[in-house]
C-alpha positions in Angstrom: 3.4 -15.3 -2.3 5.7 -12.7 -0.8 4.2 -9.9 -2.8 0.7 -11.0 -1.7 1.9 -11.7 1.8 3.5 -8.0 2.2 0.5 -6.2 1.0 -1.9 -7.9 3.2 0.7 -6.9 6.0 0.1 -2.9 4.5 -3.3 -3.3 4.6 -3.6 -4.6 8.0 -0.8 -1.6 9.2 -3.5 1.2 7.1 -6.2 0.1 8.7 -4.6 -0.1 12.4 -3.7 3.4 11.6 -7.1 4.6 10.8 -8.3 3.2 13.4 -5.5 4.9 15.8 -6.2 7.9 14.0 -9.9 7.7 14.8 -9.5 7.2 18.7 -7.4 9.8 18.8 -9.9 12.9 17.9 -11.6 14.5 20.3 -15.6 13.9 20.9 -16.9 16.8 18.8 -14.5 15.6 16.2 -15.9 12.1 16.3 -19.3 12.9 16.5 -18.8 14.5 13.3 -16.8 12.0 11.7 -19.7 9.5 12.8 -22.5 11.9 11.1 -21.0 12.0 8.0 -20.5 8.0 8.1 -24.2 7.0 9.4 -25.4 5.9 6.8 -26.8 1.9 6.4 -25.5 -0.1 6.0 -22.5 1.2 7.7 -18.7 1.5 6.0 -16.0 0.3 8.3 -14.6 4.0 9.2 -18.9 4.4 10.6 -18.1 1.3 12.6 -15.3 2.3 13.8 -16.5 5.4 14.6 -19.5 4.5 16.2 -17.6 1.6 18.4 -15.4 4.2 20.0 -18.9 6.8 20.6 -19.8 3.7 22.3 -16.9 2.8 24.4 -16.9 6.7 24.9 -20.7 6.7 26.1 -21.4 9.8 23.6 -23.9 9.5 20.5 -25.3 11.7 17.7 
């Protein structure tokens, strides 16, 4: 259970971290992160991406 426990504590620290990583760049930097991940349906680094062009008020 520990084992189990810890890695869903790594996953959740990764994922804060991408997400940390991702509003951090700059807009041109975003914008093209979110063009390469546009695609539908979208992955969760697209929704991330496009959540923060949002809160930014920017788009493609």
């Amino acid at each position: 259970m520990k084992r189990i426990t810890n890695r869903g504590d790594r996953a959740a620290e990764r994922l804060a971290e991408i997400e940390t990583s991702i509003t951090g760049l700059a807009d041109n930097d975003l914008l093209d992160l979110a063009d390469i991940f546009k695609a539908e349906p979208r992955t969760p680094i697209g929704n991330v991406a496009f959540l923060e062009m949002a809160r930014r008020n920017i788009s493609l």
